[in-house]
C-alpha positions as CSV (number, residue, x, y, z in Angstrom):
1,X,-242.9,-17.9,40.7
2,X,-246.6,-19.1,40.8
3,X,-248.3,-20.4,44.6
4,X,-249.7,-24.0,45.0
5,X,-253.1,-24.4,46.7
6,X,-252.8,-26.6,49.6
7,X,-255.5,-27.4,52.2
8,X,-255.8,-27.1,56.1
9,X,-256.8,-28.6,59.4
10,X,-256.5,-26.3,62.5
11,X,-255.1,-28.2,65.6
12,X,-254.1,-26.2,68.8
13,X,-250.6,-25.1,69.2
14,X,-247.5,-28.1,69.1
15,X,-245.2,-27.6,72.1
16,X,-241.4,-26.4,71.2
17,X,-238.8,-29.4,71.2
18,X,-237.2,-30.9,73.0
19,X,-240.3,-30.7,75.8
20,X,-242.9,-32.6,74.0
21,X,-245.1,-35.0,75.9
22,X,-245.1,-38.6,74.7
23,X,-248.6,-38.4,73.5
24,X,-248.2,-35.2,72.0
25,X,-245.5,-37.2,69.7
26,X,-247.4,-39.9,69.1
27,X,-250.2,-37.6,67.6
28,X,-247.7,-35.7,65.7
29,X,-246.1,-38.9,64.0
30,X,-250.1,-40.1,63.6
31,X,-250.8,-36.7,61.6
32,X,-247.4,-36.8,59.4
33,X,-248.5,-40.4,58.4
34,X,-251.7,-39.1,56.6
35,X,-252.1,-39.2,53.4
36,X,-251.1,-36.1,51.6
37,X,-249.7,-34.8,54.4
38,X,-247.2,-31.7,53.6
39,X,-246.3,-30.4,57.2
40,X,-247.4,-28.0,60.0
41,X,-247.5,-24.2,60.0
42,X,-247.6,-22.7,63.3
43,X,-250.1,-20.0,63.7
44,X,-248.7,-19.0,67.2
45,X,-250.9,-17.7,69.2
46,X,-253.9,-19.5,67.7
47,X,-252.8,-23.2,67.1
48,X,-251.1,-24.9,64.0
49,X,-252.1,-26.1,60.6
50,X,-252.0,-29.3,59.4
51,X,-251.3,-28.7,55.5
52,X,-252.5,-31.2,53.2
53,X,-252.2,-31.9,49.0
54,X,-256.2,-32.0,48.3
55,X,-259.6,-31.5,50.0
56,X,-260.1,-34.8,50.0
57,X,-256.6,-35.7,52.0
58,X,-257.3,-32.9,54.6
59,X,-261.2,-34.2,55.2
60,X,-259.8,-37.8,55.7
61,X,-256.9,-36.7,58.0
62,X,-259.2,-34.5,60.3
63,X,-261.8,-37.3,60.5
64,X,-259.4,-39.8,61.2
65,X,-257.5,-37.3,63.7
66,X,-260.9,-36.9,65.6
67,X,-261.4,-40.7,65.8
68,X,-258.0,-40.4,67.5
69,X,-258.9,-38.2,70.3
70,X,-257.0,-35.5,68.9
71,X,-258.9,-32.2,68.8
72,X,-259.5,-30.7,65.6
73,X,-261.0,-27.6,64.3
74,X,-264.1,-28.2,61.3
75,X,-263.4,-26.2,59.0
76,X,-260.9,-27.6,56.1
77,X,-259.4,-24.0,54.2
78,X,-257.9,-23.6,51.2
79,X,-254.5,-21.9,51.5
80,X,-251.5,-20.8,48.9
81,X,-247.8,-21.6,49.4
82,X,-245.1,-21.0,46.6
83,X,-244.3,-24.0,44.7
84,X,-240.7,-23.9,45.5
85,X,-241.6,-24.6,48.9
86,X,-244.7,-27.2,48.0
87,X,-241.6,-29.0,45.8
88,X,-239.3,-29.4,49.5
89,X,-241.8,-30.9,51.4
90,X,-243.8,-33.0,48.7
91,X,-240.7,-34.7,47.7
């Protein structure tokens, strides 16, 4: 089984269901309506990624999350997840 390269955007950590602040939900539905997006990967203590098809899609997402108000790290990475998985949650 071969890995798909996906890319990320660091946000802080997302609160656990059901106790998730109304604007903390409205920033979550804001990120999973980017373009590209794939879904989170929680990187607990640290904070979350934000996983993204291309460069490109993870660049416009972070810029468009920081125009938001929603804090962001700067660096966009370049991660692997099997292709099984990348199938799921592309579909």
């Amino acid at each position: 089984m071969s890995d798909v390269e996906v890319w990320t955007v660091a946000i802080g950590n997302l609160p656990i269901p059901p106790f998730i602040p109304r604007k903390t939900k409205k920033a979550i539905q804001f990120i999973k309506e980017q373009d590209g997006f794939i879904g989170f990967y929680p990187v607990y203590p640290k904070g979350t990624l934000c996983l993204f098809k291309t460069e490109n899609d993870a660049k416009g997402a972070r810029n468009m999350m920081r125009f938001k108000g929603i804090q962001v790290g700067d660096n966009i990475c370049k991660a692997y997840m099997p292709k099984e998985d990348y199938d799921r949650f592309t579909r």
